[in-house]
N, C-alpha and C positions, 0 to 999 in steps of 0.2 A: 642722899642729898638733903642738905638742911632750907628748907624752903627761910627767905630773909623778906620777900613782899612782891606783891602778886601786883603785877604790871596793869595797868586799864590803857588798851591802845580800841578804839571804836572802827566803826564802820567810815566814818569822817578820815580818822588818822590814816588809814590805810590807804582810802581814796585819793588823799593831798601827799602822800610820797608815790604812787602810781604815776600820778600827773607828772611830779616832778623828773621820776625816771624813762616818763616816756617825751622829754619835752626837752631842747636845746642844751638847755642849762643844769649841770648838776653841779656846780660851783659856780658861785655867785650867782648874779641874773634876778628878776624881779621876786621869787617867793624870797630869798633870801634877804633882800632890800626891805620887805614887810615882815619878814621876822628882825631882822634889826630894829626896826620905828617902833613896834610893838614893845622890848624890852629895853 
């Protein structure tokens, strides 16, 4: 395998898709709403 670039996912990242897969919403729903306003 030809390595192309080495990912940086943190302790942060991990933690805010956890939330998300443990919480109502995994389409749409408030984290989603604040990643839209953000970008």
């Amino acid at each position: 395998m030809i390595p192309y670039a080495r990912q940086s996912i943190s302790a942060e990242d991990i933690e805010a898709v956890v939330d998300v897969l443990q919480s109502d919403w995994l389409t749409q729903g408030p984290t989603v709403e604040r990643f839209e306003a953000a970008v």
